[in-house]
PQR file of N, CA, C, O and H, with PARSE charges and radii, in Angstrom:
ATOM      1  N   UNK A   1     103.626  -2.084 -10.896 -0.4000 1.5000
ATOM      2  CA  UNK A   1     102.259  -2.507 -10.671 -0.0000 2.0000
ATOM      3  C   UNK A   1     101.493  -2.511 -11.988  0.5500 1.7000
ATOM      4  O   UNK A   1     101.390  -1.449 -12.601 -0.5500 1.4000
ATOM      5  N   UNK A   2     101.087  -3.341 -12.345 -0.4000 1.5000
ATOM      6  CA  UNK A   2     100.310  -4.098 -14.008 -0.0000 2.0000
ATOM      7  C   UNK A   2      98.569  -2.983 -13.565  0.5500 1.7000
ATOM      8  O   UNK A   2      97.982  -2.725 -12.513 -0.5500 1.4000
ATOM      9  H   UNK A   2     101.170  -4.204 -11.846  0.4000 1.0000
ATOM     10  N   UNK A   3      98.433  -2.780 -14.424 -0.4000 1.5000
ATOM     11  CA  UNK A   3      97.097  -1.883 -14.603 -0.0000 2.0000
ATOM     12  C   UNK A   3      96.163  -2.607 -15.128  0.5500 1.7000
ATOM     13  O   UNK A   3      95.231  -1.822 -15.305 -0.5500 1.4000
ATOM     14  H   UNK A   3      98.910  -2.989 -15.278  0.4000 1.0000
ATOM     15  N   UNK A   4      95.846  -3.663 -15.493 -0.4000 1.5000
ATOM     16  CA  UNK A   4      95.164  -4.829 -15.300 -0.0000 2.0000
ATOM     17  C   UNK A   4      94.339  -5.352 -13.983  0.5500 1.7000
ATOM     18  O   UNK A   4      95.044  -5.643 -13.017 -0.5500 1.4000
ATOM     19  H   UNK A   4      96.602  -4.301 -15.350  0.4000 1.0000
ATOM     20  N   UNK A   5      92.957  -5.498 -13.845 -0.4000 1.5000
ATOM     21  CA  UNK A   5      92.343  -6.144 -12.449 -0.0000 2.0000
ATOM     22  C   UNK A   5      92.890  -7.292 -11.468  0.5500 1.7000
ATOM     23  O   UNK A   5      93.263  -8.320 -12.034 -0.5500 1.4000
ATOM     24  H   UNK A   5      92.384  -5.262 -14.630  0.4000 1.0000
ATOM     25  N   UNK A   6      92.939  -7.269 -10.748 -0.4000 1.5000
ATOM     26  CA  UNK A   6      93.757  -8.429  -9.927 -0.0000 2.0000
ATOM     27  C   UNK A   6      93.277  -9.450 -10.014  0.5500 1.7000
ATOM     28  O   UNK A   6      93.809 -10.350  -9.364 -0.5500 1.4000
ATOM     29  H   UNK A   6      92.636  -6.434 -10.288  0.4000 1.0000
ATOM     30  N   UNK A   7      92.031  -9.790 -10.868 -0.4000 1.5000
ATOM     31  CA  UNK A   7      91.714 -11.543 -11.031 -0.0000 2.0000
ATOM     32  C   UNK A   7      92.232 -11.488 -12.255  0.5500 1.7000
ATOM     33  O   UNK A   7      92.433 -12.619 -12.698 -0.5500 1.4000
ATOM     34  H   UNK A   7      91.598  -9.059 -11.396  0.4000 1.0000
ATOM     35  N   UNK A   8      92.627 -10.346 -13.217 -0.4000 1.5000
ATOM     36  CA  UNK A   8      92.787 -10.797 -14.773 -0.0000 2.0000
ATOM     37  C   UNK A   8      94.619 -11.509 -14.185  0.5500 1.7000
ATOM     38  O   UNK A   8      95.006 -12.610 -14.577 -0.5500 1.4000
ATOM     39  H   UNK A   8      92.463  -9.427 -12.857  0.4000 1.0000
ATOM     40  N   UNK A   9      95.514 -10.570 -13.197 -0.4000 1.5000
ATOM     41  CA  UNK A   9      96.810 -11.012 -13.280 -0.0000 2.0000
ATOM     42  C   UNK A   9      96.781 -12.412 -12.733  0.5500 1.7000
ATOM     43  O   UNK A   9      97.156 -13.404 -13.360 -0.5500 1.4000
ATOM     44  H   UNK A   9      95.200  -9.676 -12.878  0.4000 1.0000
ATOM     45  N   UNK A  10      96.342 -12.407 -11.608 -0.4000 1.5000
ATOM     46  CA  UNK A  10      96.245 -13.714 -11.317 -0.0000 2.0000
ATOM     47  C   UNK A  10      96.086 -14.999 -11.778  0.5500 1.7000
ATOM     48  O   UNK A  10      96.647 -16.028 -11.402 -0.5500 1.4000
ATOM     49  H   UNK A  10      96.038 -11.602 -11.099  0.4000 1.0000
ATOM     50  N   UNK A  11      95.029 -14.780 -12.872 -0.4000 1.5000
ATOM     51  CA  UNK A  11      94.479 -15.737 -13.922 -0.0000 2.0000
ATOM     52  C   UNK A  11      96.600 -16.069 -14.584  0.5500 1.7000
ATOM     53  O   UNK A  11      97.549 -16.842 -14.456 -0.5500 1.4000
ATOM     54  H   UNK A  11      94.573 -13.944 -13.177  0.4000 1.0000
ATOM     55  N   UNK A  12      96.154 -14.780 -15.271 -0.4000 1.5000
ATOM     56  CA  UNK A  12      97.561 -14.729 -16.075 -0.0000 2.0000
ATOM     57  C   UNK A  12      98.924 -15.345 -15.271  0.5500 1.7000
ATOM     58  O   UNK A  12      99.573 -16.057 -16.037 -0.5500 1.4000
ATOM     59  H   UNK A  12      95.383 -14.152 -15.375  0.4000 1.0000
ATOM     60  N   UNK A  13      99.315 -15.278 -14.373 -0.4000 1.5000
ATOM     61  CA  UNK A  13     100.492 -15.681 -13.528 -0.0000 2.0000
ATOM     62  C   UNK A  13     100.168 -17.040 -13.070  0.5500 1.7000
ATOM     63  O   UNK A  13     100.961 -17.910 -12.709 -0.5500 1.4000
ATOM     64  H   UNK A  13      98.788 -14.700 -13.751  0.4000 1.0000
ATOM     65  N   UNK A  14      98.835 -17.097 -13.141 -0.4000 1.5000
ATOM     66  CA  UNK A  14      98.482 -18.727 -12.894 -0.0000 2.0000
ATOM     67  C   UNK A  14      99.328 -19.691 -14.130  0.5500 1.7000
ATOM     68  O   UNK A  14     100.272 -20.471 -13.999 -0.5500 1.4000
ATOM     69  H   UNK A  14      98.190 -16.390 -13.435  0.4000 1.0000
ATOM     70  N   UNK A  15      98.487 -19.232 -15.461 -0.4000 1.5000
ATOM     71  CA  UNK A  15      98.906 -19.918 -16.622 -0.0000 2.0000
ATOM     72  C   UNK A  15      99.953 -19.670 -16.819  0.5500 1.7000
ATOM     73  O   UNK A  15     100.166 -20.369 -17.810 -0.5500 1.4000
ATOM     74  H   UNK A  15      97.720 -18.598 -15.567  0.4000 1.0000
ATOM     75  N   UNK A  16     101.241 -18.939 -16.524 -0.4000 1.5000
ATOM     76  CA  UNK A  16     102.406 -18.592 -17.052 -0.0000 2.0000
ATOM     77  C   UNK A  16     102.983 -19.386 -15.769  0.5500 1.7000
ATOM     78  O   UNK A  16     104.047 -19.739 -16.278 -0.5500 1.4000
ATOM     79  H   UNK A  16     101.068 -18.371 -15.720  0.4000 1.0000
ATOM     80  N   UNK A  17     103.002 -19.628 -15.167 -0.4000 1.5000
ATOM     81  CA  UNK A  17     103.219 -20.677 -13.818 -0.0000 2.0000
ATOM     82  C   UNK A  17     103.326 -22.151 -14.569  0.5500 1.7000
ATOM     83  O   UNK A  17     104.292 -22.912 -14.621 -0.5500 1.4000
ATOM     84  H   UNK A  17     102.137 -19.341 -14.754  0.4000 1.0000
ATOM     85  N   UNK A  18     102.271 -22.261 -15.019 -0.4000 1.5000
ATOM     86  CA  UNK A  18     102.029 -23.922 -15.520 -0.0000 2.0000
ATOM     87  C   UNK A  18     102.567 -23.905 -17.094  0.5500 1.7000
ATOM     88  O   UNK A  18     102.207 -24.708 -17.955 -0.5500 1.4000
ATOM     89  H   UNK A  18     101.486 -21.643 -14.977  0.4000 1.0000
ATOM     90  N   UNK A  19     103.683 -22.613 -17.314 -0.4000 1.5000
ATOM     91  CA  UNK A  19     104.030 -22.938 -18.792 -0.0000 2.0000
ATOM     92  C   UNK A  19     102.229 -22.935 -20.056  0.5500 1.7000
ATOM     93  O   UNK A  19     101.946 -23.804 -20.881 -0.5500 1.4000
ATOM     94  H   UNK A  19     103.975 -21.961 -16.615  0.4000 1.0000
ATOM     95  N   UNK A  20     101.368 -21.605 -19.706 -0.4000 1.5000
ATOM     96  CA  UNK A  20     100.803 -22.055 -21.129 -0.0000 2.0000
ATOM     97  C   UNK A  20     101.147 -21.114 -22.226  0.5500 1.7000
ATOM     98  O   UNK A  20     101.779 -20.060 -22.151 -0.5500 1.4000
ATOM     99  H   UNK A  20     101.598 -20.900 -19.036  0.4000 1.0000
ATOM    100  N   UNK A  21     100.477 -21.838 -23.525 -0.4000 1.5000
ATOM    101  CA  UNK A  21     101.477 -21.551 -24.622 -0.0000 2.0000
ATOM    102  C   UNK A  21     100.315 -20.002 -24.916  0.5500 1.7000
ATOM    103  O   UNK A  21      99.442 -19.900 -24.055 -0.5500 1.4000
ATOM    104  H   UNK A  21      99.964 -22.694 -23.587  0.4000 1.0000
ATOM    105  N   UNK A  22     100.305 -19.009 -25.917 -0.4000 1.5000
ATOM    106  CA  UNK A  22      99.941 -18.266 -26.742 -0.0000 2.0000
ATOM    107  C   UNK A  22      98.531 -17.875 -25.664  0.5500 1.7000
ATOM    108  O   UNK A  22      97.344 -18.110 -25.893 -0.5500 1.4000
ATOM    109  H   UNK A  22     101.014 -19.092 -26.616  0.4000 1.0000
ATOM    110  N   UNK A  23      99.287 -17.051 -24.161 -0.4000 1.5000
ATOM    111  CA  UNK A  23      98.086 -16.903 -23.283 -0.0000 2.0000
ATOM    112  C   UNK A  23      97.875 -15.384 -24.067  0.5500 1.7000
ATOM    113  O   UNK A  23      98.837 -14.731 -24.473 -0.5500 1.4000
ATOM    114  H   UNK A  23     100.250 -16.860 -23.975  0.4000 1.0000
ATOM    115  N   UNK A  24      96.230 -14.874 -24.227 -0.4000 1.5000
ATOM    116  CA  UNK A  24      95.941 -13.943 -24.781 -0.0000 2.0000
ATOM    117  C   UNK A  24      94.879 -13.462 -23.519  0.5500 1.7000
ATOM    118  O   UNK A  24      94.366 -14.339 -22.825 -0.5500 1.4000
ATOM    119  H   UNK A  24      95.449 -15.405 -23.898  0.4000 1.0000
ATOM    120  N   UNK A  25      94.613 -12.160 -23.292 -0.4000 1.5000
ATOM    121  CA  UNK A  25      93.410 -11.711 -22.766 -0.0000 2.0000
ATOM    122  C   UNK A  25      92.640 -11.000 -23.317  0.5500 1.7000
ATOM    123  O   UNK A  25      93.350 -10.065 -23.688 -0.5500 1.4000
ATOM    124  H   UNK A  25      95.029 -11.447 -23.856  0.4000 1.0000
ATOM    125  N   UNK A  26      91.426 -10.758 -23.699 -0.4000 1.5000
ATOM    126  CA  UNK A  26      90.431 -10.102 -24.473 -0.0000 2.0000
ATOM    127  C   UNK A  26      89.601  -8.999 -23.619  0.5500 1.7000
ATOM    128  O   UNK A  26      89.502  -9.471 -22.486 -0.5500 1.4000
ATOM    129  H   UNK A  26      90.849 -11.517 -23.398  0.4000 1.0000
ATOM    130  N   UNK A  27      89.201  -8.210 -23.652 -0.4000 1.5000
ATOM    131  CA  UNK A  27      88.210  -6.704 -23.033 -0.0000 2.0000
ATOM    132  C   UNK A  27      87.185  -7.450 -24.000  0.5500 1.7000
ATOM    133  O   UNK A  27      87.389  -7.830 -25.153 -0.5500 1.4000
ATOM    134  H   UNK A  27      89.281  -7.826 -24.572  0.4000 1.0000
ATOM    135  N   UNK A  28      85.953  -7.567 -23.180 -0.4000 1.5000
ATOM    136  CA  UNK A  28      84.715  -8.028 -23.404 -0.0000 2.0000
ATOM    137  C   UNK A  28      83.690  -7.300 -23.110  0.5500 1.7000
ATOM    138  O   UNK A  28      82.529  -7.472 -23.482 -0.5500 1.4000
ATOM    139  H   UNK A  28      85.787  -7.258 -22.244  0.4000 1.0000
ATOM    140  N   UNK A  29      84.152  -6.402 -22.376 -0.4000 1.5000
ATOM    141  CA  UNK A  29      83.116  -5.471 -22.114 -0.0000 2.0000
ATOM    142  C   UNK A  29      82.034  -4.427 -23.199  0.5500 1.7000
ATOM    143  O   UNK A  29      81.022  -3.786 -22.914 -0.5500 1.4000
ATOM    144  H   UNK A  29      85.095  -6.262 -22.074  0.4000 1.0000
ATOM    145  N   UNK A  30      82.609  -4.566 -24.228 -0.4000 1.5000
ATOM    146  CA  UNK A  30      81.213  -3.969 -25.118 -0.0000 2.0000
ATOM    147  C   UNK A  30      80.985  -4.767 -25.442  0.5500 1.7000
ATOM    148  O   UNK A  30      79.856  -4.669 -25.923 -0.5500 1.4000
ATOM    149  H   UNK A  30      83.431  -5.087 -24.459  0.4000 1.0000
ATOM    150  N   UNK A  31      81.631  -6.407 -25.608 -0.4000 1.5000
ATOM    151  CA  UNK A  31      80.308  -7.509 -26.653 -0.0000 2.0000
ATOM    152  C   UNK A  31      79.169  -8.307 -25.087  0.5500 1.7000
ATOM    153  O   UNK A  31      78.170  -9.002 -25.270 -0.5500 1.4000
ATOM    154  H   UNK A  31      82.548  -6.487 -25.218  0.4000 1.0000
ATOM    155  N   UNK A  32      79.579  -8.024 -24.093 -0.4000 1.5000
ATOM    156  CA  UNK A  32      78.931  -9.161 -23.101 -0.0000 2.0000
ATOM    157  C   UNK A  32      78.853  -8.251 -22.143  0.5500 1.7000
ATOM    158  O   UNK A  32      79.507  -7.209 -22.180 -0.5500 1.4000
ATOM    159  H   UNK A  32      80.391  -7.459 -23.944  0.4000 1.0000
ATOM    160  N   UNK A  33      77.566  -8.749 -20.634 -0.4000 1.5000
ATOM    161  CA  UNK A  33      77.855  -8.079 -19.510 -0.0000 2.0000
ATOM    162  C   UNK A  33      78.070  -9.303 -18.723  0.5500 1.7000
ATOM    163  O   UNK A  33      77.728  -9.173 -17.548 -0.5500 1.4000
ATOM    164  H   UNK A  33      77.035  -9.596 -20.604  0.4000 1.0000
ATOM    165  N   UNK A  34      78.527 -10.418 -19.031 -0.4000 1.5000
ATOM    166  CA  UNK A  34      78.835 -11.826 -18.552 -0.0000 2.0000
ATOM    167  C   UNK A  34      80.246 -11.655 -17.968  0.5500 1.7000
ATOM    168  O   UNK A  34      80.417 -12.159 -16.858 -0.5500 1.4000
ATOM    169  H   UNK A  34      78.806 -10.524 -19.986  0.4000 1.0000
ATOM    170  N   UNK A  35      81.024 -11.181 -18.395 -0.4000 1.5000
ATOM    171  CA  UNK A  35      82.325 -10.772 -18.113 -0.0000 2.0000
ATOM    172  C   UNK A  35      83.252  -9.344 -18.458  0.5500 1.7000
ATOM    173  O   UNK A  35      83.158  -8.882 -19.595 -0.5500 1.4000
ATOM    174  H   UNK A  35      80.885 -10.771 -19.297  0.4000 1.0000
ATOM    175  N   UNK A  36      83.815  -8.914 -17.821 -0.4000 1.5000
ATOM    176  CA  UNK A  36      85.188  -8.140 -18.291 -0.0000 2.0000
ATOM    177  C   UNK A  36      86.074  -8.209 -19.316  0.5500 1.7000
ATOM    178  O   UNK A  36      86.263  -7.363 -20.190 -0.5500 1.4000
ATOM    179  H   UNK A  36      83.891  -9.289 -16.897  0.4000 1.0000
ATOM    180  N   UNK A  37      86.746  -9.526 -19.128 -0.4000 1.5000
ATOM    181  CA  UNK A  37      87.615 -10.415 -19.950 -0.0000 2.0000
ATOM    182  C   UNK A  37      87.427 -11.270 -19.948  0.5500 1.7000
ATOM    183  O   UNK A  37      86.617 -11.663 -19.108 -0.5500 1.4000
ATOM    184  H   UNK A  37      86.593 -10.213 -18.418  0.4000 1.0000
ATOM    185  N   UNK A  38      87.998 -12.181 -20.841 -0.4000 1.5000
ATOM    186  CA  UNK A  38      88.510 -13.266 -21.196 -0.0000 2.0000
ATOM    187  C   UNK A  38      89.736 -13.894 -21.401  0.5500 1.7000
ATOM    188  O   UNK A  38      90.522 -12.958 -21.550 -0.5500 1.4000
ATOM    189  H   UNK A  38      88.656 -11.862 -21.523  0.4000 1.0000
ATOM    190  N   UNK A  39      90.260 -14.784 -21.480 -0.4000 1.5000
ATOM    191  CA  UNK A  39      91.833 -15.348 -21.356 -0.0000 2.0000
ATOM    192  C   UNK A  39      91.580 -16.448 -22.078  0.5500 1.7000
ATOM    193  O   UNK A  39      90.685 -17.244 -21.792 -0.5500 1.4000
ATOM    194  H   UNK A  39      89.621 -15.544 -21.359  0.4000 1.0000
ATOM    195  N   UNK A  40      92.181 -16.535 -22.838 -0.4000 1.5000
ATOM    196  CA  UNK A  40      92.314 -18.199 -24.520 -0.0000 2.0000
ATOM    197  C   UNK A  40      94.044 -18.497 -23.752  0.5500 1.7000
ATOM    198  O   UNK A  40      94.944 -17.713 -23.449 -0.5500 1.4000
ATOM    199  H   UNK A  40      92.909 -15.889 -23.071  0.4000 1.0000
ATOM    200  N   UNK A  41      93.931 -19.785 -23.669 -0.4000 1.5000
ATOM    201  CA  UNK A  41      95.692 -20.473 -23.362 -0.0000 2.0000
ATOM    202  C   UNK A  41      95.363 -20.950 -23.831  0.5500 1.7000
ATOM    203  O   UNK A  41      94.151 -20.993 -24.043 -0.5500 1.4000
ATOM    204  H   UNK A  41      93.200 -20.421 -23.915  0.4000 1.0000
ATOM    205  N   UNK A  42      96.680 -22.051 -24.616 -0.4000 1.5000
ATOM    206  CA  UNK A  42      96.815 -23.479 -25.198 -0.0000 2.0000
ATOM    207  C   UNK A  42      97.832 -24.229 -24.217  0.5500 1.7000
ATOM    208  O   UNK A  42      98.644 -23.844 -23.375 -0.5500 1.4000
ATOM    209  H   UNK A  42      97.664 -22.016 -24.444  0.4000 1.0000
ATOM    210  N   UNK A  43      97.429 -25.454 -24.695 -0.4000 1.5000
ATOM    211  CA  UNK A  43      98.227 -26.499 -23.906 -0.0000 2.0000
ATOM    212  C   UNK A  43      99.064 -27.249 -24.699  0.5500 1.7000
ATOM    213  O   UNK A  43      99.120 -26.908 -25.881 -0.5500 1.4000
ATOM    214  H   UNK A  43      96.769 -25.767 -25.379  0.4000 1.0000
ATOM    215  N   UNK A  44      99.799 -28.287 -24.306 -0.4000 1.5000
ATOM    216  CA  UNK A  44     100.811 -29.084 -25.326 -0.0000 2.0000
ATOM    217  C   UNK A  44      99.597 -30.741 -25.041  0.5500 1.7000
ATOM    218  O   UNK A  44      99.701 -31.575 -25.940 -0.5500 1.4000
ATOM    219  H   UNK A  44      99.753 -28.564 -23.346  0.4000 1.0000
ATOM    220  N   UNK A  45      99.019 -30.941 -24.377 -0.4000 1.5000
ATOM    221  CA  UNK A  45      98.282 -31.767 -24.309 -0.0000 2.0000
ATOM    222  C   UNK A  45      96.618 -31.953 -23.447  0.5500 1.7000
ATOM    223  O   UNK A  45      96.412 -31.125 -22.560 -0.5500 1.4000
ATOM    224  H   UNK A  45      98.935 -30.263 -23.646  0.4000 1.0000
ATOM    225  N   UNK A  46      95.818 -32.706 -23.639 -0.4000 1.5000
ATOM    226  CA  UNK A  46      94.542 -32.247 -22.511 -0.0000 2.0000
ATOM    227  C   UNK A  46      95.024 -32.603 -21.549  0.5500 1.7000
ATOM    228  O   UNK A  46      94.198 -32.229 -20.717 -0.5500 1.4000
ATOM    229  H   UNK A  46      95.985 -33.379 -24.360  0.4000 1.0000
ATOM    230  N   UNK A  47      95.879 -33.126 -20.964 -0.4000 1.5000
ATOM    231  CA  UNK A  47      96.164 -33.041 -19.707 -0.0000 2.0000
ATOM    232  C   UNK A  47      96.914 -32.322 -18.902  0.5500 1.7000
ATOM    233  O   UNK A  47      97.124 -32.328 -17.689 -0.5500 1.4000
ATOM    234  H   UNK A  47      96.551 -33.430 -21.640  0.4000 1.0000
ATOM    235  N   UNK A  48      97.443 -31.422 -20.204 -0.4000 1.5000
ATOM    236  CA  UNK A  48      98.635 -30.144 -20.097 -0.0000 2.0000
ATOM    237  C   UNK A  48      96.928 -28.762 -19.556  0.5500 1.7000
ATOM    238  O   UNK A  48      96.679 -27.937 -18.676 -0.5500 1.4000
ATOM    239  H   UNK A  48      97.272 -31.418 -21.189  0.4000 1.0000
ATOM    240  N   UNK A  49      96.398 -29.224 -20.533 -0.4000 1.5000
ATOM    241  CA  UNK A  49      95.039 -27.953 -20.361 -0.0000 2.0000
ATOM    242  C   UNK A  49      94.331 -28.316 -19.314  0.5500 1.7000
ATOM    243  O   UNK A  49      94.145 -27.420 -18.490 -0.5500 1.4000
ATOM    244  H   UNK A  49      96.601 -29.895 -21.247  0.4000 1.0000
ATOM    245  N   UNK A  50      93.828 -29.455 -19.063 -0.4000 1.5000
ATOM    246  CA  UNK A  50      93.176 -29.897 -17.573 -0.0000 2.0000
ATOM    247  C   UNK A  50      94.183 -29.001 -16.233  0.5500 1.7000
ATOM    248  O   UNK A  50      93.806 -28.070 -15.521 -0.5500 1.4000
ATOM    249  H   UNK A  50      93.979 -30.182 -19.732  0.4000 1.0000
ATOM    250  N   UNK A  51      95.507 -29.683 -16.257 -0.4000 1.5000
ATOM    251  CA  UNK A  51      96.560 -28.955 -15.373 -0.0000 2.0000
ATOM    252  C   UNK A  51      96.220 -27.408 -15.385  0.5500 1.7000
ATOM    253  O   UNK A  51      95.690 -26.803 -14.453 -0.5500 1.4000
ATOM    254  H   UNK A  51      95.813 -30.439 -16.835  0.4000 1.0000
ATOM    255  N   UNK A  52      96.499 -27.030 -16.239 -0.4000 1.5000
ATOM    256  CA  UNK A  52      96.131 -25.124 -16.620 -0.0000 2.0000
ATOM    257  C   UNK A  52      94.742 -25.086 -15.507  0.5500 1.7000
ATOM    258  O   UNK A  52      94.932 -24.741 -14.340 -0.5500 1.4000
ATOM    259  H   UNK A  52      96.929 -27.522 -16.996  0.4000 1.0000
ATOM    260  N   UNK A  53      93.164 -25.528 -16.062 -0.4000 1.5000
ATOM    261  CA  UNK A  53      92.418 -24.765 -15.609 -0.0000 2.0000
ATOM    262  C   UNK A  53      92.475 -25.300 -14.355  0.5500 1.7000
ATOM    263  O   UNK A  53      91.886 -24.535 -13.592 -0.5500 1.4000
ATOM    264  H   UNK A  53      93.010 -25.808 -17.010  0.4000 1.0000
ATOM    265  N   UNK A  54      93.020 -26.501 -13.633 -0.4000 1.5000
ATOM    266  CA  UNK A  54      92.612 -26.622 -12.397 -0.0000 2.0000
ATOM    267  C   UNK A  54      93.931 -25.825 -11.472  0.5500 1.7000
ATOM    268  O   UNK A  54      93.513 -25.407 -10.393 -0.5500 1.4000
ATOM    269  H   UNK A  54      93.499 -27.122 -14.253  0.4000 1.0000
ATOM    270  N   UNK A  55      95.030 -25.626 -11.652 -0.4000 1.5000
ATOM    271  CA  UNK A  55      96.098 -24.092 -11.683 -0.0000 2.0000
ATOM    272  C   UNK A  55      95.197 -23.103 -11.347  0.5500 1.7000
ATOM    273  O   UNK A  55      94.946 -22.786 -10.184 -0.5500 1.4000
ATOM    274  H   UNK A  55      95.370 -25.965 -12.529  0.4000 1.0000
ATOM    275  N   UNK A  56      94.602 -22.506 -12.527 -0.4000 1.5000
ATOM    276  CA  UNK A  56      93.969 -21.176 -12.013 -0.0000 2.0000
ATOM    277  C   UNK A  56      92.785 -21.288 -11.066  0.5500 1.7000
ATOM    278  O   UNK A  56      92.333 -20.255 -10.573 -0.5500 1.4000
ATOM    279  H   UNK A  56      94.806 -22.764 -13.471  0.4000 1.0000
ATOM    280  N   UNK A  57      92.121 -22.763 -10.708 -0.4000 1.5000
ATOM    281  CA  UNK A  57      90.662 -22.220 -10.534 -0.0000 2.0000
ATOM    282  C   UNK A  57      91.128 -22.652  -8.607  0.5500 1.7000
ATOM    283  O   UNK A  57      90.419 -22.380  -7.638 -0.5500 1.4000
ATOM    284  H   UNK A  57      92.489 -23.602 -11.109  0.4000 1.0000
ATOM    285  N   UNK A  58      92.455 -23.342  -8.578 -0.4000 1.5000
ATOM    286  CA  UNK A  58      92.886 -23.033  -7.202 -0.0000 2.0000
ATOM    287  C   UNK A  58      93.687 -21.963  -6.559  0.5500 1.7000
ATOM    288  O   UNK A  58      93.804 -21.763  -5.350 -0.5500 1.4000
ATOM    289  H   UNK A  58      93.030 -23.563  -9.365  0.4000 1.0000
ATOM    290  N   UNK A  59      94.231 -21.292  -7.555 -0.4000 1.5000
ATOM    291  CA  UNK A  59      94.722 -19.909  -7.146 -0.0000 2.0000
ATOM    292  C   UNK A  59      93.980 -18.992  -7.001  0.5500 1.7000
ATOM    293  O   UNK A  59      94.179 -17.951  -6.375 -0.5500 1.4000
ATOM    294  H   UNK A  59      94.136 -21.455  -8.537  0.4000 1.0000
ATOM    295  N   UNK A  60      92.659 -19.470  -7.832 -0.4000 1.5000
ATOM    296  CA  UNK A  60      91.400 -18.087  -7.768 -0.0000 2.0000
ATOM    297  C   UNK A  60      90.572 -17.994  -5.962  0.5500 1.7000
ATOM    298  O   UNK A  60      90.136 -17.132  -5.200 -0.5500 1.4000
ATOM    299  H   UNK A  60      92.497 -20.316  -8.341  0.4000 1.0000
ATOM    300  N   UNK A  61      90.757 -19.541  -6.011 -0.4000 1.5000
ATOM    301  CA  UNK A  61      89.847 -20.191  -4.733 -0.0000 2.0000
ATOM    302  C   UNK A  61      90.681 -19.106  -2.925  0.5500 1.7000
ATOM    303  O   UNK A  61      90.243 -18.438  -1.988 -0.5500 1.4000
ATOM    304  H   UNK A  61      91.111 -20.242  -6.630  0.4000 1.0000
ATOM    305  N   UNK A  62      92.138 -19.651  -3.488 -0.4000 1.5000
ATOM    306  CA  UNK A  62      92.980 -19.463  -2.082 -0.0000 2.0000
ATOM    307  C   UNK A  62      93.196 -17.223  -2.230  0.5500 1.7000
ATOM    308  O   UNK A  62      93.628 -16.446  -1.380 -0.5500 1.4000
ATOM    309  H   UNK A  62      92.494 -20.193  -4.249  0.4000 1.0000
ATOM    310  N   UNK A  63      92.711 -16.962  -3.536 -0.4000 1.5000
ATOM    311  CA  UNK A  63      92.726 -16.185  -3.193 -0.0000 2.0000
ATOM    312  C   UNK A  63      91.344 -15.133  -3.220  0.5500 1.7000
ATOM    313  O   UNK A  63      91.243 -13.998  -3.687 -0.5500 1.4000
ATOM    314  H   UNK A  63      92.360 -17.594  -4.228  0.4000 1.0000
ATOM    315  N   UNK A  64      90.203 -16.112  -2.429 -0.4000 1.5000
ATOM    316  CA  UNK A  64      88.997 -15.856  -1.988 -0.0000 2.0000
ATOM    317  C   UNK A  64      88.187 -15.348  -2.929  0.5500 1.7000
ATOM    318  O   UNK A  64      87.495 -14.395  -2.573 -0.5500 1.4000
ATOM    319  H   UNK A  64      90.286 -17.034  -2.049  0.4000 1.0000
ATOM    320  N   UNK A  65      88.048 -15.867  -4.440 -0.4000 1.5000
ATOM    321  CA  UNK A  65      87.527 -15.560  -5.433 -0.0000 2.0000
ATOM    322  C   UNK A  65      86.241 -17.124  -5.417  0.5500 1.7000
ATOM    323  O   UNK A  65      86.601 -18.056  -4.698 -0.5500 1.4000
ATOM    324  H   UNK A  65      88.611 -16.641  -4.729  0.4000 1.0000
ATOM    325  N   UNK A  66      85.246 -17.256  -5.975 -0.4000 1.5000
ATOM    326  CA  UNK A  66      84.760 -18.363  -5.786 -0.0000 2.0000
ATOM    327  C   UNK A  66      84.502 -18.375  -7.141  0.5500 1.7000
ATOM    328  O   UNK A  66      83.550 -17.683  -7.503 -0.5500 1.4000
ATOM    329  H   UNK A  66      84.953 -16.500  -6.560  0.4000 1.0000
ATOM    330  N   UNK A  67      85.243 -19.120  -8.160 -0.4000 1.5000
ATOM    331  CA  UNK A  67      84.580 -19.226  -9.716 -0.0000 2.0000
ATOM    332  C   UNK A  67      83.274 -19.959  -9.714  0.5500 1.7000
ATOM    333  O   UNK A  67      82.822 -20.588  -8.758 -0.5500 1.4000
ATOM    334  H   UNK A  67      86.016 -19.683  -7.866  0.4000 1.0000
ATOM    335  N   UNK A  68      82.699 -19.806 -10.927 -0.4000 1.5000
ATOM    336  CA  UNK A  68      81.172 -20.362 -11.457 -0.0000 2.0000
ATOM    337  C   UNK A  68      81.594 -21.554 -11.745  0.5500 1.7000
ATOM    338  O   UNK A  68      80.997 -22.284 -10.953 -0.5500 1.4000
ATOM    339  H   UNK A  68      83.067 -19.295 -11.704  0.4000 1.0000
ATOM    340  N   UNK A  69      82.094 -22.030 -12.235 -0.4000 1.5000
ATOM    341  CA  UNK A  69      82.578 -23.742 -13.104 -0.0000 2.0000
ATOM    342  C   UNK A  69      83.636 -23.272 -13.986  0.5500 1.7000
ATOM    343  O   UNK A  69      84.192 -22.182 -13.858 -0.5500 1.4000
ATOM    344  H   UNK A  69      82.579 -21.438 -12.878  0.4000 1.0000
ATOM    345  N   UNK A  70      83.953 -24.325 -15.087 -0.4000 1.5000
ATOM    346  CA  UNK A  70      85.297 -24.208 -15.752 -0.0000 2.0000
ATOM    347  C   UNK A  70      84.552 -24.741 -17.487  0.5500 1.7000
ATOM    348  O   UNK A  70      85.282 -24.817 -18.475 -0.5500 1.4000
ATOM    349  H   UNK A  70      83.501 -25.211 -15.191  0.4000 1.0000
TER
END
């Protein structure tokens, strides 16, 4: 069991699902109260990165998370 929040793995297993390249997550919590984390992926193309965020922002959905936008 990953000691990580269950939207950070999710996020993460999303993008490692769709192959992204150099996925990083960041602790944001002392520069922002906007978020927890953060997650930087790369893509091999914008339509490789379009694929990525619309990946996570339907895995976030089905798993009763409602994101802000992308």
């Amino acid at each position: 069991m990953s000691s990580q929040p269950p939207l950070l793995d999710l996020v993460i297993d999303a993008l490692e699902e769709m192959k992204a390249k150099n996925i990083t997550s960041l602790d944001v919590r002392a520069v922002t109260s906007v978020a927890d984390d953060m997650v930087i992926a790369s893509g091999t193309s914008s339509r490789h990165v379009k694929a990525l965020a619309d990946s996570v922002m339907e895995k976030a959905k089905k798993s009763g998370y409602k994101p802000l936008g992308t």
